[in-house]
C-alpha positions in Angstrom: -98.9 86.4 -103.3 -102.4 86.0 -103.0 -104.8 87.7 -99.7 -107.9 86.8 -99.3 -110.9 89.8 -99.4 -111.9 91.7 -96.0 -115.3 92.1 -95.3 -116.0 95.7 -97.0 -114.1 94.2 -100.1 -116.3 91.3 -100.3 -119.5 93.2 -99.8 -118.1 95.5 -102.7 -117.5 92.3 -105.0 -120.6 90.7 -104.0 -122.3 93.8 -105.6 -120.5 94.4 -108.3 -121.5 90.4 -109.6 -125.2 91.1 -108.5 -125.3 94.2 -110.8 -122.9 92.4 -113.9 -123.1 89.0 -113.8 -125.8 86.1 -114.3 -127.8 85.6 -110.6 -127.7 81.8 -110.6 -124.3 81.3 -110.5 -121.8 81.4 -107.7 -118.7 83.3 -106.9 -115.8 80.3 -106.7 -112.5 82.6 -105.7 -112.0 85.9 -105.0 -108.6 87.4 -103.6 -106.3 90.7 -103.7 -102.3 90.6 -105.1 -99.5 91.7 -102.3 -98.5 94.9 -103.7 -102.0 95.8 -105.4 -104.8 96.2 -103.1 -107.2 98.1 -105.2 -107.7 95.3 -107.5 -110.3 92.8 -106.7 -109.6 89.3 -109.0 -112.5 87.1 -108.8 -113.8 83.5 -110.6 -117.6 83.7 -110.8 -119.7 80.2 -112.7 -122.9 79.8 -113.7 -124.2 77.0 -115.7 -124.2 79.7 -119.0 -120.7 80.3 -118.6 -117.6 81.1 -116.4 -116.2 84.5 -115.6 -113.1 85.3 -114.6 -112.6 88.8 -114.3 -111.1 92.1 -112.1 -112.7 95.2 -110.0 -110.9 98.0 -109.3 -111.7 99.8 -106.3 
């Protein structure tokens, strides 16, 4: 099931796409798995491409 992020996950995240990702895009989803909290799933689009990808924490 998924949870959406808490406010220090969501800083982390919003970091780690500043640093790795393309800065005119925007971050479309972002959520944690029941079970598996130290893994950050996000969608992130920009008008290059569209990322979906994981963070682990």
């Amino acid at each position: 099931m998924k949870k959406p992020l808490n406010q220090l996950k969501m800083e982390f995240l919003k970091k780690h796409v500043h640093e790795h990702e393309e800065n005119d895009g925007a971050l479309t989803e972002a959520f944690t798995f029941d079970g598996d909290p130290g893994m950050i799933l996000y969608t992130f689009v920009s008008p290059n491409k569209t990322v979906k990808g994981a963070v682990f924490i």
